[in-house]
N, C-alpha and C positions, 0 to 999 in steps of 0.2 A: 387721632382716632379714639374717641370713647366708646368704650364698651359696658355698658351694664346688664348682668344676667337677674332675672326674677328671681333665682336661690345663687348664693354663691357656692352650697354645698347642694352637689347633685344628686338628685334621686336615684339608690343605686339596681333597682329595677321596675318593672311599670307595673307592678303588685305594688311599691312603695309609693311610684311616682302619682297612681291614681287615689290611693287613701290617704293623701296631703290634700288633694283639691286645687293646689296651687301651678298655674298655668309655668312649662318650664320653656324657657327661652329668655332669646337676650335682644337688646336696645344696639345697635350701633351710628355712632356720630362720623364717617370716616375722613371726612375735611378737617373734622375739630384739630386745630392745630398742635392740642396737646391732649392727654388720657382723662380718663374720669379723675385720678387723682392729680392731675395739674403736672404731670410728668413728660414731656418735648420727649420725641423719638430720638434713635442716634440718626443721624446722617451718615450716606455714603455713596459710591458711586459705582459702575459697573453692576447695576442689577441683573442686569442679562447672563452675569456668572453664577452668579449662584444657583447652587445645585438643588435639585428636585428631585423626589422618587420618584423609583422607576415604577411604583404597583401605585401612588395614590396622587401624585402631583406637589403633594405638598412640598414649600421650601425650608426648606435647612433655616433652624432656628437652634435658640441657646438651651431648650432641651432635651435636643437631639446628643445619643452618644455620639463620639467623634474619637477616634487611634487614627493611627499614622496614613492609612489606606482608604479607609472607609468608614463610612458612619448609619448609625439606628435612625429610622423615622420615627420623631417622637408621636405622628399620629396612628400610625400602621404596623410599624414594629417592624418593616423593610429594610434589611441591609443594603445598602448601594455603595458602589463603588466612588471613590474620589477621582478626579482630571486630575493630570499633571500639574495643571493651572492651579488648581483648588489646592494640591496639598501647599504648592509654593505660597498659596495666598493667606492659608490656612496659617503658616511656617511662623507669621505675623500677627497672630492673636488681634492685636491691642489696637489696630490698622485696619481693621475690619469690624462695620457697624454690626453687620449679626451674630459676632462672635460677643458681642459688648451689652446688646440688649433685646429681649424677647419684643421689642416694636420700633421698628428699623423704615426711612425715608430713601430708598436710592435709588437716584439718578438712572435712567436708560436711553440711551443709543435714541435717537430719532430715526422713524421710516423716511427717507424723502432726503432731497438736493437738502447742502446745506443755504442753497439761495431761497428756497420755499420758507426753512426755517428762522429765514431772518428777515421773510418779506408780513412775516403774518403782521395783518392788522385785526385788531378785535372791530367788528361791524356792529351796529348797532342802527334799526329802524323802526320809527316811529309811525303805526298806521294811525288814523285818527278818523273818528266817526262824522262824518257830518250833515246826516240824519238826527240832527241833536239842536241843543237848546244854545244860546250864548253864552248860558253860565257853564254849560258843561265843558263850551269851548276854552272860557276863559281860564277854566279851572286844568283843564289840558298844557295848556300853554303855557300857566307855571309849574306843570309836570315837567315840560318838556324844557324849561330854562334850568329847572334845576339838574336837568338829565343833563345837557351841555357842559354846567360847572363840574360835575361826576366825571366825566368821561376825561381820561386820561389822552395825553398828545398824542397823535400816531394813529388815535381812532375814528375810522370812519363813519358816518351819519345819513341815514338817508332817510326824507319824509315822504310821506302815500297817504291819502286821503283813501276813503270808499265812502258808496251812497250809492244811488243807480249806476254811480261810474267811479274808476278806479283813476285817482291823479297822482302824477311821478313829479316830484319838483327838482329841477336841475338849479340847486345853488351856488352854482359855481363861476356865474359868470356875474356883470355888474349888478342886474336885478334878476330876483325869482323869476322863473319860467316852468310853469304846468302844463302837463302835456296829462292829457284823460283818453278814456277807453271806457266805451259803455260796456257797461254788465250785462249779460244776456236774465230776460226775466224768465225764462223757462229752467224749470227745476233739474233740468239733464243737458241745459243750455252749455255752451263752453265760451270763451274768450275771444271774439274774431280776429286778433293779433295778438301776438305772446308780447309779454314787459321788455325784453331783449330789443324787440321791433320799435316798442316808444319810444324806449329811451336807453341806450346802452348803458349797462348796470355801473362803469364806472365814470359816467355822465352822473346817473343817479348816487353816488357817494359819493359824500365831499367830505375830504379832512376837518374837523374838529377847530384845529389850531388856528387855519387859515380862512374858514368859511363861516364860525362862529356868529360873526353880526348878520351876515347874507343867511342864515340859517332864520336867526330871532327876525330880520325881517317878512320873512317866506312864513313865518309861522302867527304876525301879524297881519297876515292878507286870508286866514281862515274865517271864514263864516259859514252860518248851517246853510244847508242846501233848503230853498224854499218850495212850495206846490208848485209852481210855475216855470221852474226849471228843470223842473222834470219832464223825462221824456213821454210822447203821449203814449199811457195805459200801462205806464211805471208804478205809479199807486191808483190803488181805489178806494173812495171816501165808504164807509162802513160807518151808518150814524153820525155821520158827519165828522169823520175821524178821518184823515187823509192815513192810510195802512200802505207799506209798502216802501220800497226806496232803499233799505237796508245791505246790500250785498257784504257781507260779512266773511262767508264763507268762501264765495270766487274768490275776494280779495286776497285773504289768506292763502287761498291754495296757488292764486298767481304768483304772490310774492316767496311764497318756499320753495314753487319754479325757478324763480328769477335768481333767487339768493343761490340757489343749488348750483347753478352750471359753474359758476366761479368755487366753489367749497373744494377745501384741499390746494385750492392756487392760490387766488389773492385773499384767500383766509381761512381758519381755521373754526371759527365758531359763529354765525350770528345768533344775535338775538334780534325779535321781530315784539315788542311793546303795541299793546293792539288794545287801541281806548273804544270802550262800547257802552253806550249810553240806553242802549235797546234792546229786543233780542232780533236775529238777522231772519228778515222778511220778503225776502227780495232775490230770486236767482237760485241758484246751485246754493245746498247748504243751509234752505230758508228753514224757520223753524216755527209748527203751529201751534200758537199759544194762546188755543182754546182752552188745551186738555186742562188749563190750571181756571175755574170756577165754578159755578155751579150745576153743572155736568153731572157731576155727583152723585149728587141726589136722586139724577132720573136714572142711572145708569146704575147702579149700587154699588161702583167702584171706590177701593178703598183706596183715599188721597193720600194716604203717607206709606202706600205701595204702590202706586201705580205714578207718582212725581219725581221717583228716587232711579228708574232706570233711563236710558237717552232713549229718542225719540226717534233717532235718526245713525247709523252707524259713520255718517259722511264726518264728523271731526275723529272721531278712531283710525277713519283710514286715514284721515290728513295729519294726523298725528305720527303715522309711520313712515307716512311722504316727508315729514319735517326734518325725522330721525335721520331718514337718509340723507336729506338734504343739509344735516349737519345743522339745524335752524332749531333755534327755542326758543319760544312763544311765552309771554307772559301776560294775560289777560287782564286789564286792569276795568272792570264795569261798572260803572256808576249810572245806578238806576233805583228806581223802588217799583217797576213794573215789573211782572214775571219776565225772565229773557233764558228759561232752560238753559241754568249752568249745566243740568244732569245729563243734557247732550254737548256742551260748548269744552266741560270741566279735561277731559283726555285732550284733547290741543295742549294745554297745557302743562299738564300732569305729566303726562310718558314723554315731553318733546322736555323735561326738566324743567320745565318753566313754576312761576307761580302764579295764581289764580285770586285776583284779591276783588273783594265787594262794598262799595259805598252807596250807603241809602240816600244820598243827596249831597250837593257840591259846598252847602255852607260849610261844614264841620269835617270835611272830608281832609284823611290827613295824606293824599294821595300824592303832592309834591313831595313831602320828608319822607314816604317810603319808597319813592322810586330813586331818592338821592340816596337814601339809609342801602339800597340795594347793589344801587351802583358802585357804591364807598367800600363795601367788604372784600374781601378774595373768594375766588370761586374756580374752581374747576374744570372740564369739561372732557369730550370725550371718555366719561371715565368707564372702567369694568370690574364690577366687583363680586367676589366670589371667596364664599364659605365654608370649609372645609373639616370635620370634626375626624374624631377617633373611632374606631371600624365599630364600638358597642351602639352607636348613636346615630343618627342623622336628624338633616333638617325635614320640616314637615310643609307647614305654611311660609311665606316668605312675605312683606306688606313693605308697601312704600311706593313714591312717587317714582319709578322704571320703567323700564321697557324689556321683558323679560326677553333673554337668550334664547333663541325658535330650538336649540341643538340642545345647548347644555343645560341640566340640571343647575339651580342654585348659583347660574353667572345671571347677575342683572346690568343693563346696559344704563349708562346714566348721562345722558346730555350735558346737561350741567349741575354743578353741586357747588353748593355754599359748605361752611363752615356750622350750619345749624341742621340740614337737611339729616333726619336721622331714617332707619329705616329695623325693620325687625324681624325674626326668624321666632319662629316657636321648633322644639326638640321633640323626637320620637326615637323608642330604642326601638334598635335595627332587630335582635330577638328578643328572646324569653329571658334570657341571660344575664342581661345586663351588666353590670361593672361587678369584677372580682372582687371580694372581700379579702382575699389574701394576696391579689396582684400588687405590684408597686407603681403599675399603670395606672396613673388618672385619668381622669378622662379632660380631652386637647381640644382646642378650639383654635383654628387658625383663617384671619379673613386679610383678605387679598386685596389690596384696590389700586387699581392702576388707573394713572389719572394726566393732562398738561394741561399746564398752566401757561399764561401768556406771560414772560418777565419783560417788564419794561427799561425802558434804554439804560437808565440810572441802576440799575442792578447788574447790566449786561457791566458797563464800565468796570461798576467795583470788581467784578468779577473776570478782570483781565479781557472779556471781549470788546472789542473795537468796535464800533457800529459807524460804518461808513457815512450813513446820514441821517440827522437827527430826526429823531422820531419815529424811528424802525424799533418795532419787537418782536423778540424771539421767542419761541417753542420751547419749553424742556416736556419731556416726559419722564414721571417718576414712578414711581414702584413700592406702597407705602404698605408694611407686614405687622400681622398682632398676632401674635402666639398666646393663646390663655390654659392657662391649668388650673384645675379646677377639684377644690375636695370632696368626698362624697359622704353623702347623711347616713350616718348608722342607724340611726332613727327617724321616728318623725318631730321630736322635738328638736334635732338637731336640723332637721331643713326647716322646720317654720322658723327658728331663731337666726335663719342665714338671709329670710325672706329680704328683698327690696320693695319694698310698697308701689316705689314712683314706676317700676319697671314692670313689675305685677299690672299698673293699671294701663301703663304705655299696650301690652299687649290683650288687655282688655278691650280696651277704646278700638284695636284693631279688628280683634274680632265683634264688638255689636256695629261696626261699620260694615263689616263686611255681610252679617245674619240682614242689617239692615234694606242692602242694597239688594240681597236676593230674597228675603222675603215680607221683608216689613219692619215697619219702627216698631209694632208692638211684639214681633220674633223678636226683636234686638233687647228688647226693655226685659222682655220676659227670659230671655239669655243671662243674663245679667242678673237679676231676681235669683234667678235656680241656681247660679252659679254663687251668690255669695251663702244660700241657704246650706247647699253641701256642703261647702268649703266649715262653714259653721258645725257642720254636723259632723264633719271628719275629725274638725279640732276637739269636742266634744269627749269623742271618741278614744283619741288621740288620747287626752289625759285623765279620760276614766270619769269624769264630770256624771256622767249620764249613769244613776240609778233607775235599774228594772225593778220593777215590783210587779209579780203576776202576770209577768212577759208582758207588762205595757211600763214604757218611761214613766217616770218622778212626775212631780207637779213642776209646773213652767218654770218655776223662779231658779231652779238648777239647773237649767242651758245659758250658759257663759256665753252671751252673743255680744261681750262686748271684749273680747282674750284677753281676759283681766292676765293668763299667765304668759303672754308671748306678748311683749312690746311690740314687734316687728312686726305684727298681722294687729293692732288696735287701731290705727288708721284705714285700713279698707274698710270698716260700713260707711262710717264719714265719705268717703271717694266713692262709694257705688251711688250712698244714696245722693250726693250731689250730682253725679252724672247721669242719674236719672230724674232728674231736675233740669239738666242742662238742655237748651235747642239740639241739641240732636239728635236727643231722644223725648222730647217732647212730640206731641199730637198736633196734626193738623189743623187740628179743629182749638186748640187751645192757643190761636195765633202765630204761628212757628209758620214764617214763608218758606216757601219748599227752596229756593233759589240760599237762604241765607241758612239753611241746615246743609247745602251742599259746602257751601261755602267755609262751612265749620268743617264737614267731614275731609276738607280740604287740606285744611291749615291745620286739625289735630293729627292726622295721619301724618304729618311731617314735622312735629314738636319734637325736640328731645324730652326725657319723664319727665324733668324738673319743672319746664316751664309747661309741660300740660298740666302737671299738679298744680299751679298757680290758675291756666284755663278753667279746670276742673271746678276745683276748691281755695277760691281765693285766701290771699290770704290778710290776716286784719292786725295790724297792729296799734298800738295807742301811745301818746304822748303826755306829757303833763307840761308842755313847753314846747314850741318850734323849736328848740335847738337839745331836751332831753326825751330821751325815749322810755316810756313808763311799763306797758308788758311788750316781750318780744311776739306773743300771738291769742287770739282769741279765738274763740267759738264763733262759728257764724250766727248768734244770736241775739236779739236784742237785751238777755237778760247778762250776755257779756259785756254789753254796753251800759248797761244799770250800774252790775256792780264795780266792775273798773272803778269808776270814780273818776275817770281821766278826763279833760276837756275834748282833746284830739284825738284821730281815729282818719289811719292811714290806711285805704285796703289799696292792695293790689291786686287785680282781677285778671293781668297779664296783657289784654287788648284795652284796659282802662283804668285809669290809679284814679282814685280817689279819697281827696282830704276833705271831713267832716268834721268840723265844729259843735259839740253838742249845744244845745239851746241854753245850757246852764252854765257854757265855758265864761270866764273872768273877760268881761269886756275888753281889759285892757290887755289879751294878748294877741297881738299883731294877723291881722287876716287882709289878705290870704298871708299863708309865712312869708318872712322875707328871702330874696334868693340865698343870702350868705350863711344861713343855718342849716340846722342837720337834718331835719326834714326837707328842704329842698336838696342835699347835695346827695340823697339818699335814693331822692326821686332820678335826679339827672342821671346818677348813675344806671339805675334800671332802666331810662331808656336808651342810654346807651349800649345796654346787653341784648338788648333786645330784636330778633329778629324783624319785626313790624314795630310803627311809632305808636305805642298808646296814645289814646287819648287823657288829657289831663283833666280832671272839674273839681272845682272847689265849692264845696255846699257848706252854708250858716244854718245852720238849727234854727228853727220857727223864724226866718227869714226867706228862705229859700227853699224850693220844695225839695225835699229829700228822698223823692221816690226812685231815685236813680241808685241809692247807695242802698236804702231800705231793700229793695229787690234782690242785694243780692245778701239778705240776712235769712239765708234759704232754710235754716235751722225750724225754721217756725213757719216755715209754708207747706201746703199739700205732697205728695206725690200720690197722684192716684193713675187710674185708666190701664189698659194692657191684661187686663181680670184681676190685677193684685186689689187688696183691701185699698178702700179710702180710708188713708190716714191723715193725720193732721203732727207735722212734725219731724224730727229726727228722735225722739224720745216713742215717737208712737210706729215708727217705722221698725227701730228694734223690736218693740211688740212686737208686729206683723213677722218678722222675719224667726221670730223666737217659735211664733205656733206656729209657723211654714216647716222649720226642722223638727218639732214633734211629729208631726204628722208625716215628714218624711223619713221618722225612724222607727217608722210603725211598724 
């Protein structure tokens, strides 16, 4: 579990917290196998013992007092009493994980038969669109060969087609056999027989180990569904467009039926992989996508507010049908035609799933990320919940959940990876704030209760037996972070505590969220105002700012660039690239609405490090495939002048890119060879990586280089949202320097 807070010394009341400027809250990763500092939790077991206050819930941690009886809550200051049990357990210091470390792993008791526990199979199905092209089939198909080799033994598979009709493939017997059900074309239409009725759901799963070739056969008898097989008045031709045939929606909401009645018996988690080439046109669920062209203009509707909210509430509610039904949905959509993620996007988001977008099947790295997906460990059912010290509470909460209808601050999590992070921003509870002469700091304690599926070869080493091969088992664990935390006596002492990448993590959350309720140009304009104050506080802050005749100095003495605080000279760089970036960019300056959701997707679920990569790539240079010349550069072309280097490595985080300058030494080897250090530097990164970048190698005055120039943003506009048209990151300071004159007027 990684935790990063945006100050690590806290603001010690909201007279201080709001003349910093600086947003106070933290980042957490809680699958991450180990801490922000590479630190592994202790392990232990009997979680269900450990003791809780009786006034706040929290559990007993290593800064909690503790005597022979009873012990202090280090968040609430609660005496509670100890169990008999406890003190016995207690008696053993060295024996017990939370007496050893403030971030503790342990084991708890399972609800349920131990035969449930040993029967779970992880399920896994494949829906597949085919209302689509050949190549999108084809490119499916090596999704789903690679999903096979992923899928560990023991794990179930089941394939579904949709179109005007939903197909069940039973391959379990010598050859594939589909069994279909047409879709109702009426938008409040329903299913004339349940999936249950087609095809018995454990007809429909077949084991992995045993069905593997009858699987790849079944999935080489896919073709697109043509005009002529359609049923009559299933599509109608619009300009000579065959429109219609899509069921998208029914499908889904049948199959999280289907998968449901069995959840809790013969399994514990599905996931439902749902390839869509279109957007769903067709039945229950359909979705109209007019609203996205030239509308516009007659209507005076503003497109990068009226594209950003859904269309339709029908995937939110199928999204709580999923939750229930234990099922999470990962969307994977390869199209370049509008298909409203901004209604499809909650399917997958709240059901834990992820949401990924390919503009076309050549280039699409859609095999390697579904195997890259399959390949990690991941979670499920989890619950997790935040807890501070009685001066503080949580404010806003962001992330890909399903929020608790009861509880404050519990979010519900389908499934979680080891990358999924999520965020909290902080508000003091009064006026008060943290005592200057207390010895109480202020506590952060987060909770996450999570199982995991362990497979056979783990059951073994771990003394259980498993009767027959290819069964696995349940654990559920109980994984604890205690954080204490300093407070700023000043405000030089909290801007010098600042985290940049966490600062911008809870940025990105809030102009996502200004965006989605009121527009891209609220969001851009959020962002603007927000780096101006922040500027005008620092200012403030170290006296920088001469009055003369009750108006400010001349320009040149607003320090917009914290020549004195290291720790805050990276945010203009990250504001003004992320108002550069798609998802704060305008409609109208090319930014498809589908591919800005698809961002606000994947950056709401970045840990900071790798959005700062998102954000603001980053550039390094070479003088040799095998020596590396600066560790980082400017995003400019004038960093590229003076370097002097040949190579030029960026990483953009969804794309690396090595550059050749047009003046590099002919004779050094292009592209690099694999056994050098720019290649083993590359491999490694996408190995860390939660998605497969894309790789491209570009020759200077060979090859066109508008793919790498693009993102040398230093030296491009940001204009539109009412700020000044400038030209630059040198001309952007400008603009931001006369924005805080003016607003310390």
């Amino acid at each position: 579990m990684a935790v990063r807070a945006t100050v690590s010394r806290f603001p010690t009341d909201s007279d201080s917290q709001e003349a910093s400027g600086v947003p106070w809250g933290l980042t957490v990763t809680p699958f991450a196998s180990k801490d922000e500092n590479d630190q592994a939790p202790a392990y232990g077991s009997d979680g269900h013992l450990l003791p809780r206050c009786e006034n706040c819930y929290a559990y007993f941690n290593t800064y909690c007092d503790l005597d022979q009886w009873a012990w202090n809550c280090s968040l609430c200051g609660t005496l509670n009493g100890l169990s008999a049990q406890a003190i016995a357990r207690y008696s053993h210091p060295q024996s017990c994980a939370e007496m050893m470390s403030s971030f503790i792993d342990l084991e708890l008791p399972l609800e349920g038969t131990e035969d449930e526990m040993l029967h779970a199979r992880p399920v896994y199905v494949a829906a597949v669109d085919l209302s689509s092209s050949e190549e999108f089939l084809e490119l499916t198909k090596s999704a789903l060969q690679a999903t096979l080799e992923a899928l560990a033994p023991g794990s179930l598979f089941g394939l579904a087609t949709f179109s005007h009709k939903i197909g069940l493939y039973d391959v379990q017997g010598p050859i594939p056999i589909v069994k279909n059900v047409f879709v109702p074309q009426e938008i409040e239409g329903t299913l004339p027989i349940e999936l249950e009725d087609v095809m018995p759901l454990l007809q429909f799963l077949a084991p992995v180990e045993t069905c593997k070739d009858r699987i790849t056969s079944a999935l080489e008898t896919l073709r697109p569904t043509t005009s002529w097989e359609r049923a009559p008045g299933a599509g109608q031709v619009l300009g000579g467009v065959l429109m219609g045939g899509r069921g998208f929606g029914v499908a889904m909401e049948a199959l999280c039926n289907y998968l449901g009645s069995e959840y809790g018996n013969t399994f514990a988690l599905a996931r439902v992989f749902a390839f869509l080439s279109g957007p769903p046109d067709y039945g229950p669920g359909q979705l109209d996508t007019r609203r996205y062209g030239e509308q516009y203009a007659s209507k005076g509707e503003d497109a990068d507010r009226a594209l950003l909210p859904e269309q339709t509430p029908f995937y939110k509610d199928l999204a709580a049908v999923a939750v229930q039904a234990g099922v999470c949905v990962d969307i994977f959509a390869v199209t370049d035609e509008y298909t409203d993620l901004a209604s499809l996007k909650f399917l997958s988001i709240e059901s834990g799933g992820s949401l990924f977008l390919y503009s076309n099947t050549d280039d699409s790295t859609l095999p390697q990320d579904i195997y890259r997906m399959l390949s990690r460990p991941y979670a499920f059912n989890c619950v997790l919940r935040l807890r501070t010290s009685t001066e503080f509470k949580s404010g806003h909460s962001y992330g890909h959940f399903f929020p608790d209808p009861q509880y404050e601050n519990v979010q519900h999590i389908i499934c979680c990876d080891s990358f999924a992070t999520y965020a909290y921003d902080f508000d003091f509870a009064n006026n008060v704030g943290f005592s200057r002469h207390s010895s109480q700091l202020p506590m952060v304690q987060i909770a996450f209760q999570y199982t995991v599926v362990v497979p056979p070869e783990e059951l073994s080493s771990s003394g259980v037996v498993s009767s027959i091969r290819g069964e696995h088992s349940l654990k559920r664990r109980l994984r604890i972070r205690t954080l204490q935390y300093g407070t700023a006596q000043n405000l030089d002492e909290l801007y010098d505590s600042v985290d940049p990448e966490a600062v911008l993590s809870l940025l990105v959350h809030k102009v996502i969220l200004a965006s989605l309720e009121q527009g891209v140009r609220e969001g851009r304009m959020l962002l603007h105002d927000w780096l101006v104050i922040l500027t005008a506080q620092y200012n403030e802050a170290f006296n920088l700012i001469q009055y003369k005749n009750g108006s400010s100095s001349i320009t040149s003495q607003i320090d917009v660039a914290f020549s004195q605080c290291p720790q805050l000279q990276l945010l203009p760089r990250l504001v003004f690239a992320l108002l550069r970036n798609p998802l704060l960019r305008f409609h109208e300056e090319g930014v498809h609405p589908d591919y800005r959701i698809y961002m606000q997707c994947l950056f709401s679920a970045l840990e900071p490090s790798s959005l700062h990569r998102a954000i603001y790539p980053m550039l390094t240079s070479y003088s040799t495939p095998d020596k590396q010349a600066y560790p980082r550069h400017s995003l400019s072309r004038a960093a590229l002048i003076t370097s002097g280097s040949p190579i030029f490595f960026l990483d953009a985080f969804t794309t690396l890119i090595v550059f050749y300058s047009s003046t590099a030494d002919p004779s050094l080897p292009f592209p690099p060879p694999h056994d050098c250090l720019l290649r083993s530097t590359i491999n490694k990164l996408k190995q860390d990586r939660c998605i497969t970048p894309k790789l491209v190698f570009i020759r200077g005055g060979h090859d066109d280089a508008t793919v790498f120039e693009d993102y040398l943003i230093e030296e491009q506009d940001v204009d539109g949202s009412g700020l000044t048209s400038v030209t630059g990151f040198v001309s952007f300071l400008e603009d931001i320097t006369q924005s805080v004159l003016e607003y310390i007027k």
